[in-house]
N, CA, C and O atoms as a printed pandas DataFrame, in Angstrom:
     atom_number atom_name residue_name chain_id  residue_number  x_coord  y_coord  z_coord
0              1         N          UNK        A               1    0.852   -1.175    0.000
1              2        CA          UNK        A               1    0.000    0.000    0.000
2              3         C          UNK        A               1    0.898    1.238    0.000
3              4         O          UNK        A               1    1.790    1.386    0.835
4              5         N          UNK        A               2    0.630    2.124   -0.967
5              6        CA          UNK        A               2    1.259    3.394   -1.293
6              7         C          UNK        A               2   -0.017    4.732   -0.317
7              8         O          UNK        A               2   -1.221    4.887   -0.525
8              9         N          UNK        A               3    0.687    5.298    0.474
9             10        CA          UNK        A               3   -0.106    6.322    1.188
10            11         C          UNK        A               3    0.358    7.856    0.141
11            12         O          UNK        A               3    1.542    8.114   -0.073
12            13         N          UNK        A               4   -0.681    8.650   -0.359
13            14        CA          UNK        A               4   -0.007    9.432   -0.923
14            15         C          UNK        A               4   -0.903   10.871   -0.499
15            16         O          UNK        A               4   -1.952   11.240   -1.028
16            17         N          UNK        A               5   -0.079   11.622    0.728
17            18        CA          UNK        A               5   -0.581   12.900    1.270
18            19         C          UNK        A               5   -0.449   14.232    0.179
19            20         O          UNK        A               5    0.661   14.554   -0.244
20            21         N          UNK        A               6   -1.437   14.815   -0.146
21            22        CA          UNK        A               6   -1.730   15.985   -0.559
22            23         C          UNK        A               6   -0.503   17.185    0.580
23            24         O          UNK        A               6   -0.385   17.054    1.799
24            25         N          UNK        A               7   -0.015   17.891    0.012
25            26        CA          UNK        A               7   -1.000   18.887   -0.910
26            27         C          UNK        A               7    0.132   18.195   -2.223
27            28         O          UNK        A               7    1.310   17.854   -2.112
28            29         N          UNK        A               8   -0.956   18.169   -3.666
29            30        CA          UNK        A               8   -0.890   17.884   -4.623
30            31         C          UNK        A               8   -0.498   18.876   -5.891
31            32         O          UNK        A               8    0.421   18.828   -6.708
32            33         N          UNK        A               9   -1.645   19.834   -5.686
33            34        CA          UNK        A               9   -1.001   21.164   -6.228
34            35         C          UNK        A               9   -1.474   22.060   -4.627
35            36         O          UNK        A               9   -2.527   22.119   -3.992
36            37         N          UNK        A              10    0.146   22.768   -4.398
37            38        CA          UNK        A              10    0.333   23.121   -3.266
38            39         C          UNK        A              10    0.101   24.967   -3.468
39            40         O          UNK        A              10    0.854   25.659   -4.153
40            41         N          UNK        A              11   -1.156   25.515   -2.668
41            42        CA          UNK        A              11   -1.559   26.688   -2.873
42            43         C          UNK        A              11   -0.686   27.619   -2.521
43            44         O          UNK        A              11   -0.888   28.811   -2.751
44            45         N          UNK        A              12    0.493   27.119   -1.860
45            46        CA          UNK        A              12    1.752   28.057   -1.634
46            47         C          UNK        A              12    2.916   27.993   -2.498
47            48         O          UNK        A              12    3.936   28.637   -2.253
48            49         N          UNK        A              13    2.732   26.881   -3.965
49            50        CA          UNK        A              13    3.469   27.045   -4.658
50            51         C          UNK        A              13    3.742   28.023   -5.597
51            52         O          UNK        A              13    2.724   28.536   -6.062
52            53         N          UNK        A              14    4.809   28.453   -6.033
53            54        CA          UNK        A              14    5.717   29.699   -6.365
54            55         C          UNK        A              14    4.514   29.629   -7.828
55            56         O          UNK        A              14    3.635   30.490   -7.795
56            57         N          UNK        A              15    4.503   28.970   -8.638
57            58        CA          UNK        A              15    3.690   28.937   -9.836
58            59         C          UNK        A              15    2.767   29.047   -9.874
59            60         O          UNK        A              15    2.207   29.503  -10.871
60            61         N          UNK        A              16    1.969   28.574   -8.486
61            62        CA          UNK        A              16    0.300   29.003   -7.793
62            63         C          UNK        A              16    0.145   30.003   -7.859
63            64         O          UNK        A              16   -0.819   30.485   -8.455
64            65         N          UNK        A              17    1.250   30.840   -7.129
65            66        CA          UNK        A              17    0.919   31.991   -6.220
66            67         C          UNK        A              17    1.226   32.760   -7.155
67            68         O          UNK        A              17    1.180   33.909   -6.714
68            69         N          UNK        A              18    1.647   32.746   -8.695
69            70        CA          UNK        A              18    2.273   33.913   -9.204
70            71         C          UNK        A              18    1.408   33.696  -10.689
71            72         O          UNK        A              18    1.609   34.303  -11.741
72            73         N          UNK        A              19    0.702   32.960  -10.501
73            74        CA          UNK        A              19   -0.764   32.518  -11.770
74            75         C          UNK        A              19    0.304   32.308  -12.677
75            76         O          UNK        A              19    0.355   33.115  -13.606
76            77         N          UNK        A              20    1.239   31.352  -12.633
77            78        CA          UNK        A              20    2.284   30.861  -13.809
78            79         C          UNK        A              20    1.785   29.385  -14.288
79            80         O          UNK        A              20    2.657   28.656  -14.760
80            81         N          UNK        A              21    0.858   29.036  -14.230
81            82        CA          UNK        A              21    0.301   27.424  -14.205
82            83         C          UNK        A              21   -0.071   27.415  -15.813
83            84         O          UNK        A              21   -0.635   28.425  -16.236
84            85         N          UNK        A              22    0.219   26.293  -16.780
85            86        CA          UNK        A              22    0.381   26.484  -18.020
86            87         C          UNK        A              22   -1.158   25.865  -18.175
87            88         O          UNK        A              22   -1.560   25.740  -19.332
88            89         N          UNK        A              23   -2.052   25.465  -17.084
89            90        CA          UNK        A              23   -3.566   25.210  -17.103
90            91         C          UNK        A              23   -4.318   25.435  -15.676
91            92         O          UNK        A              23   -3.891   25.900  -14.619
92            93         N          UNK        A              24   -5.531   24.959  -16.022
93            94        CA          UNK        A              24   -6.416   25.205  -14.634
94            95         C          UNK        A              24   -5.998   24.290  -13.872
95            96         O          UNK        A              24   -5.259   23.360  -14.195
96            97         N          UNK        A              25   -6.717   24.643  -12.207
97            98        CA          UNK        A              25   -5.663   24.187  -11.285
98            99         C          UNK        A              25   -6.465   22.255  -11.499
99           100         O          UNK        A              25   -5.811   21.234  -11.285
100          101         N          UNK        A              26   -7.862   22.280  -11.924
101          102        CA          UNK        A              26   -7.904   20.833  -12.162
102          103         C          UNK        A              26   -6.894   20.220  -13.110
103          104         O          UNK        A              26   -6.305   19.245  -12.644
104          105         N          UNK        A              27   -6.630   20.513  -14.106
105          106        CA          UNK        A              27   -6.339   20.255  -15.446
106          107         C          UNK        A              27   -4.141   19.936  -15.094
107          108         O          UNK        A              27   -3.348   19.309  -15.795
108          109         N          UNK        A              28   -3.981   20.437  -14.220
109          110        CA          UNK        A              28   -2.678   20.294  -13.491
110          111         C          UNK        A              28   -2.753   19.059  -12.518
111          112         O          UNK        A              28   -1.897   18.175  -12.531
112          113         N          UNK        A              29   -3.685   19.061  -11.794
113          114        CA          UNK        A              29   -4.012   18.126  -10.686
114          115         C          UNK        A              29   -4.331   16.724  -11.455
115          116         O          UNK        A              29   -4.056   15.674  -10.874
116          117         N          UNK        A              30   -4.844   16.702  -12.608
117          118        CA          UNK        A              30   -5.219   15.779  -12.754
118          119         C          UNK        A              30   -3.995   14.847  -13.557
119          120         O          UNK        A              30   -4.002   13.630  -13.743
120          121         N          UNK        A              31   -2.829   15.967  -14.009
121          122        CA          UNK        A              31   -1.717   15.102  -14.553
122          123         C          UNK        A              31   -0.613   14.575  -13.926
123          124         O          UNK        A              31    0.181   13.681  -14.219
124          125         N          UNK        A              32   -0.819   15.793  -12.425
125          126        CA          UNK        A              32    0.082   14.997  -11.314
126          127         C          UNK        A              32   -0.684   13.658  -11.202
127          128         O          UNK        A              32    0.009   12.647  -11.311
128          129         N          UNK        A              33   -2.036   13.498  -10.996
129          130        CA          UNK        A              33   -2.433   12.097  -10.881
130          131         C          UNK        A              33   -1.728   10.796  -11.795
131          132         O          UNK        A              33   -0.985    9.852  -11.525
132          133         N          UNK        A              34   -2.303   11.238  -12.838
133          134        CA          UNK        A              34   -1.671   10.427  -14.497
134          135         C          UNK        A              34   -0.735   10.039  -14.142
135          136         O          UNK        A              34   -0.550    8.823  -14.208
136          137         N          UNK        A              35    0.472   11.074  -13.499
137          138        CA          UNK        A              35    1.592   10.529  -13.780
138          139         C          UNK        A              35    1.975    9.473  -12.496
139          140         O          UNK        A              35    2.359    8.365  -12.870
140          141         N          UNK        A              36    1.909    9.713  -10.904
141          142        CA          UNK        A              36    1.881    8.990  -10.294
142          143         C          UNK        A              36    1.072    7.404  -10.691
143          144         O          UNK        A              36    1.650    6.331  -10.519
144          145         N          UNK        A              37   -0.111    7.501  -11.148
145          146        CA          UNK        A              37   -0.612    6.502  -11.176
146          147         C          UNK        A              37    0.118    5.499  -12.585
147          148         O          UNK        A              37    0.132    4.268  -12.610
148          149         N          UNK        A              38    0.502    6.130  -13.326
149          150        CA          UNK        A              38    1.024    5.522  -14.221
150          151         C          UNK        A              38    2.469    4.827  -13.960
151          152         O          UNK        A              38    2.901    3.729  -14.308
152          153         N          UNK        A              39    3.030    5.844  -13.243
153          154        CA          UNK        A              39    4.319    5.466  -12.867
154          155         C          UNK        A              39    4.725    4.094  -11.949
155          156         O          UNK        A              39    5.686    3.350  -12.146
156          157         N          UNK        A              40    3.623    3.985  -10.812
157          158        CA          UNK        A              40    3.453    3.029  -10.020
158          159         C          UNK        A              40    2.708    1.640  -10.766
159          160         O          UNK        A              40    2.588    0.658  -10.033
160          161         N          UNK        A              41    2.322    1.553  -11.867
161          162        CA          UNK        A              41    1.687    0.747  -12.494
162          163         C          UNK        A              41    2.121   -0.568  -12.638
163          164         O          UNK        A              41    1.303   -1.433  -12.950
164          165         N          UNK        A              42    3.225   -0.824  -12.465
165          166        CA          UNK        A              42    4.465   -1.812  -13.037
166          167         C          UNK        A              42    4.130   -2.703  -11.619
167          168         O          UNK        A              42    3.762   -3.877  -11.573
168          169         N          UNK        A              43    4.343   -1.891  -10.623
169          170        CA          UNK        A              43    4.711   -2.366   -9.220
170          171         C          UNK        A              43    3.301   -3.152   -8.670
171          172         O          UNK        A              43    3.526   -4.160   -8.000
172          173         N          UNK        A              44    2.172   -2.868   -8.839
173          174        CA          UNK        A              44    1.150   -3.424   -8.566
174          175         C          UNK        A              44    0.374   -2.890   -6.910
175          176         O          UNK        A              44   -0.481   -3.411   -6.194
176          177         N          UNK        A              45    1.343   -1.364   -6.788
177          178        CA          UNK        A              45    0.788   -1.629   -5.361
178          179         C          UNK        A              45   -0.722   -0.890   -5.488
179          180         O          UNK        A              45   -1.307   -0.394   -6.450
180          181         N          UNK        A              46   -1.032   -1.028   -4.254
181          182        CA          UNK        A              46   -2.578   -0.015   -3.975
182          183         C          UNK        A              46   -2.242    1.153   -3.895
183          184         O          UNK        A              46   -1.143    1.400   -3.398
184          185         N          UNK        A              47   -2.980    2.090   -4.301
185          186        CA          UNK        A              47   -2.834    3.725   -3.932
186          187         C          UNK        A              47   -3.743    4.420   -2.993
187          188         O          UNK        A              47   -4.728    4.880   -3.571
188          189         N          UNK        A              48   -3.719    4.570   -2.101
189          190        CA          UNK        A              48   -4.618    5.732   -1.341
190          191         C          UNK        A              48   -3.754    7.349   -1.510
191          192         O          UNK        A              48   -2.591    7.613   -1.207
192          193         N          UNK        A              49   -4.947    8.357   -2.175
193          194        CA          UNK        A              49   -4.698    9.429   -2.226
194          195         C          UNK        A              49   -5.454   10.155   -1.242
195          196         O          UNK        A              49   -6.639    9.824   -1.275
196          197         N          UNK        A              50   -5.108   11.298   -0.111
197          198        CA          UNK        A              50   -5.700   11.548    0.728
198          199         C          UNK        A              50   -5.049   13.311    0.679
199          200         O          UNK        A              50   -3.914   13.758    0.513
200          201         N          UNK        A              51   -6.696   14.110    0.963
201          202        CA          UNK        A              51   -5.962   15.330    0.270
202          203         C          UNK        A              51   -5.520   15.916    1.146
203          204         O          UNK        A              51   -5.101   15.155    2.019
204          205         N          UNK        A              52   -5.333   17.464    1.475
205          206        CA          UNK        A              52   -4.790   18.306    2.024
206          207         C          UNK        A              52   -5.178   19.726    2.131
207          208         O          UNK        A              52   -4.794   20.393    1.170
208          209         N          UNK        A              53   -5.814   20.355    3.008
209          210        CA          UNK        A              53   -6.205   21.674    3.542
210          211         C          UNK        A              53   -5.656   22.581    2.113
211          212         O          UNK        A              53   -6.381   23.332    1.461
212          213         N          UNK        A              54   -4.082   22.269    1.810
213          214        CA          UNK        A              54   -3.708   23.339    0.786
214          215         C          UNK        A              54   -3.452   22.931   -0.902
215          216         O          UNK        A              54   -2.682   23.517   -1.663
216          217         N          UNK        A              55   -4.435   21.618   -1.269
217          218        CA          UNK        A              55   -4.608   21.625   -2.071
218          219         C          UNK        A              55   -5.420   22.684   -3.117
219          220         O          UNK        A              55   -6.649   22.620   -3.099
220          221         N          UNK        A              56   -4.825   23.573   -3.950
221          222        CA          UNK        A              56   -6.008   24.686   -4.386
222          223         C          UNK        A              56   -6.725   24.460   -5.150
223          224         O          UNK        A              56   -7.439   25.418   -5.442
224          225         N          UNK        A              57   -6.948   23.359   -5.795
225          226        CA          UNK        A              57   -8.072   22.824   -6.737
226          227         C          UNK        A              57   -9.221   21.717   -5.571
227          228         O          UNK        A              57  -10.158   21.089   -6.065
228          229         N          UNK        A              58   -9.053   21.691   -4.749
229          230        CA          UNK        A              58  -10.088   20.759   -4.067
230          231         C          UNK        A              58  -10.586   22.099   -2.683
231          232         O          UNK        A              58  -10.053   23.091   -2.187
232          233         N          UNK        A              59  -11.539   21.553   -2.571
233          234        CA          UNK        A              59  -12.115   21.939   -1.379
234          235         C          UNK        A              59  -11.713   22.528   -0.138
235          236         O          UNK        A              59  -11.325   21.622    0.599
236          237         N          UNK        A              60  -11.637   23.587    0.390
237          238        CA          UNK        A              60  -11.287   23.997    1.585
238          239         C          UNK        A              60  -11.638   24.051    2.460
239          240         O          UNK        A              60  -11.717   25.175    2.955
240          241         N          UNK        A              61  -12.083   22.891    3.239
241          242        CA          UNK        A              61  -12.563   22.759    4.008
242          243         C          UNK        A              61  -12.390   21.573    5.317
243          244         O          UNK        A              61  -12.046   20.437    4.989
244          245         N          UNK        A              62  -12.600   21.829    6.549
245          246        CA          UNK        A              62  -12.578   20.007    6.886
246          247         C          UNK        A              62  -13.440   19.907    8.172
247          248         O          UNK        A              62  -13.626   20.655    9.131
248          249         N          UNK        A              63  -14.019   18.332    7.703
249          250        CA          UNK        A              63  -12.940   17.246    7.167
250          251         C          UNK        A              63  -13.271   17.516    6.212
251          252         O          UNK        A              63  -14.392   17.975    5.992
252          253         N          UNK        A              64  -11.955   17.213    4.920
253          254        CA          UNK        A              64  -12.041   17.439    3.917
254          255         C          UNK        A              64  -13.086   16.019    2.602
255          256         O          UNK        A              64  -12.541   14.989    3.000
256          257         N          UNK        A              65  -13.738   15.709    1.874
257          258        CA          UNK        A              65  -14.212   14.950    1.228
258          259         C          UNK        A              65  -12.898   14.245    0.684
259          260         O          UNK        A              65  -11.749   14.510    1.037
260          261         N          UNK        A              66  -13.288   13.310   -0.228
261          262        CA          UNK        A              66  -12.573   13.012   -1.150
262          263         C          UNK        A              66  -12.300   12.903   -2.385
263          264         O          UNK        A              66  -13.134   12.364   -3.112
264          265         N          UNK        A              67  -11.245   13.316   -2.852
265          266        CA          UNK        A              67  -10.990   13.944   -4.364
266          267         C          UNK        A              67  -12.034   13.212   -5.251
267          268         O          UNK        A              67  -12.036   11.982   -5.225
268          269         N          UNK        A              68  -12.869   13.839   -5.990
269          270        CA          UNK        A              68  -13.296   13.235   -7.148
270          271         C          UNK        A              68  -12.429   12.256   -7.859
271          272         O          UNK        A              68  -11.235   12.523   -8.000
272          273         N          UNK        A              69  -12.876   11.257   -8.272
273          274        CA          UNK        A              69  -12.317    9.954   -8.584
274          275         C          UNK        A              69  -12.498   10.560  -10.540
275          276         O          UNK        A              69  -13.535   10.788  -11.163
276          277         N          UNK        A              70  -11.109   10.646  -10.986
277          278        CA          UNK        A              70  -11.232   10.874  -12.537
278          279         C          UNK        A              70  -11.347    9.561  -12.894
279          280         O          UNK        A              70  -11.445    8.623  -12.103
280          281         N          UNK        A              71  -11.329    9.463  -14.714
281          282        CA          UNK        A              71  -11.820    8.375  -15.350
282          283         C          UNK        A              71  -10.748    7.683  -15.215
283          284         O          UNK        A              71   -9.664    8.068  -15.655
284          285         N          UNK        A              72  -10.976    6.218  -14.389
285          286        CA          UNK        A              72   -9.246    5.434  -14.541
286          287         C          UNK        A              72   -9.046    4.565  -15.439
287          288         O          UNK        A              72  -10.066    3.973  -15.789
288          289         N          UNK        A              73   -7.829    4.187  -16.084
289          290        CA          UNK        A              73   -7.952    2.986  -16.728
290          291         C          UNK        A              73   -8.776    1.877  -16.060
291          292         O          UNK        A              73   -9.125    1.958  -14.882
292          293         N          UNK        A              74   -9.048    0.933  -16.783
293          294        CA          UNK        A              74  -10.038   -0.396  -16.277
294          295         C          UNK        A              74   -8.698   -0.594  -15.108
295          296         O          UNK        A              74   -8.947   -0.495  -13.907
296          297         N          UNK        A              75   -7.231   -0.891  -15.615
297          298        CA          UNK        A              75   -6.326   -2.175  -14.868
298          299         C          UNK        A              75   -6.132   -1.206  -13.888
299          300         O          UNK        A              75   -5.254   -1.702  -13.183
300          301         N          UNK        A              76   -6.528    0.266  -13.254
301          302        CA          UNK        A              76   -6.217    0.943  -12.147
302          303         C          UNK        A              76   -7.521    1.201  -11.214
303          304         O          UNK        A              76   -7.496    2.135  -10.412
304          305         N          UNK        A              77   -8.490    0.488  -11.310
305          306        CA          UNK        A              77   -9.477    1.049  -10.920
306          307         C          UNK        A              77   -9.797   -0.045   -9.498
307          308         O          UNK        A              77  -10.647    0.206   -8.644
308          309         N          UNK        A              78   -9.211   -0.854   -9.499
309          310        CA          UNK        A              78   -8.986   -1.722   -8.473
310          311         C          UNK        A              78   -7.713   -1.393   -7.273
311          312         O          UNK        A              78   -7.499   -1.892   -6.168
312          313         N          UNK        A              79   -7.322   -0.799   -7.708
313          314        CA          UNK        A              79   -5.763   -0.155   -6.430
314          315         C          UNK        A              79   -5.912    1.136   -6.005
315          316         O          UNK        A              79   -5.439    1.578   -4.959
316          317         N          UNK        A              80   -6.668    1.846   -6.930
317          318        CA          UNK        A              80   -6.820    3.306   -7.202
318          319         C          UNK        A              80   -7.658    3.656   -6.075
319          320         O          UNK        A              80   -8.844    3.389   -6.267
320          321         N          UNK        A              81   -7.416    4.119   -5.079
321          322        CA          UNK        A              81   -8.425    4.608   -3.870
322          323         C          UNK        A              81   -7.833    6.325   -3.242
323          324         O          UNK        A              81   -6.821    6.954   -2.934
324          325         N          UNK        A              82   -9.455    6.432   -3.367
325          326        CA          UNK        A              82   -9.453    8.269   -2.793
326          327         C          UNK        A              82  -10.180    8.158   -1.634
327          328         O          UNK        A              82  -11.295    7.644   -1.729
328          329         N          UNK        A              83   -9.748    8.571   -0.438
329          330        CA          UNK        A              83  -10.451    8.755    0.504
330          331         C          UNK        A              83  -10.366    9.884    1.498
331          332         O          UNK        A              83   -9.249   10.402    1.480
332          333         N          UNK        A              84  -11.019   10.306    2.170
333          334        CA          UNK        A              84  -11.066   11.952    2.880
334          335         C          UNK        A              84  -10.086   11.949    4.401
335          336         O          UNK        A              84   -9.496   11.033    4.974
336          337         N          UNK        A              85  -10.206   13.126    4.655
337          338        CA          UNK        A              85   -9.235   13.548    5.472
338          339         C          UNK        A              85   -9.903   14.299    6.377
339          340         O          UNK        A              85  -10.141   15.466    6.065
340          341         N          UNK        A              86  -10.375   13.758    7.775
341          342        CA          UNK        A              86   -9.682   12.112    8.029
342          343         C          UNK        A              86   -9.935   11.212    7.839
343          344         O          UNK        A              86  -11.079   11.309    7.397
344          345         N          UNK        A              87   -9.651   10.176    7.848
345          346        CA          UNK        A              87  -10.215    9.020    7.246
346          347         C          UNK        A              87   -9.588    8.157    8.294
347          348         O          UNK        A              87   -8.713    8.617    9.027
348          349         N          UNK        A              88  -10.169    6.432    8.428
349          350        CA          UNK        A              88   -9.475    5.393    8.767
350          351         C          UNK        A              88   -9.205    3.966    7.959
351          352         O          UNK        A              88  -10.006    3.171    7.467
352          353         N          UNK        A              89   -8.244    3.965    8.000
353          354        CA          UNK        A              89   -7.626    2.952    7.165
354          355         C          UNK        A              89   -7.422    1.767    7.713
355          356         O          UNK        A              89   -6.846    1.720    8.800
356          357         N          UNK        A              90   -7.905    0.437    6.992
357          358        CA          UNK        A              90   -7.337   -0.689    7.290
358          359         C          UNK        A              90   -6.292   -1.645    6.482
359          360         O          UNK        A              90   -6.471   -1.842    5.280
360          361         N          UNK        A              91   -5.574   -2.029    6.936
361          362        CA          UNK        A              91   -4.579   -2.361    5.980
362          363         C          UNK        A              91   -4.144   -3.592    5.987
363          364         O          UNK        A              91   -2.948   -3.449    6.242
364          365         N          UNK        A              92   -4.374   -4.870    5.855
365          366        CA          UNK        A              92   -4.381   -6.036    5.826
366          367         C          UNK        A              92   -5.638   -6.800    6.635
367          368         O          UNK        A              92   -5.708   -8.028    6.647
């Protein structure tokens, strides 16, 4: 199991904060996803993504929900887990 803490796109980042983002803050968020999830693909582990107060494309609020689930491949949609903050986890 891969634990993966937000912040994802970080609202104090230098490119945030200075509107240098070459898209919207979903449209960024969603390729940091792509790429983690793609990257880990090989390995077979589970993913829990769990967000963060200073994510600036999600919700500000808490407890926070959990990230909208984008369209996954079929072979990721079984490891691929979003869940809110806080949350409790079981792990074996």
């Amino acid at each position: 199991v891969s634990l993966q803490f937000g912040p994802f796109l970080d609202a104090k980042h230098e490119q945030v904060e200075n509107c240098q983002l070459l898209g919207s803050f979903s449209d960024v968020f969603k390729l940091c996803l792509k790429m983690i999830i793609e990257g880990t693909r090989s390995a077979g582990s589970q993913l829990v993504f769990v967000p963060s107060a200073r994510d600036v494309h999600h919700d500000c609020v808490y407890p926070q929900p959990p990230f909208c689930s984008p369209e996954l491949p079929k072979e990721d949609k079984q490891r691929v887990h979003f869940v809110s903050d806080p949350c409790t986890l079981e792990v074996d």
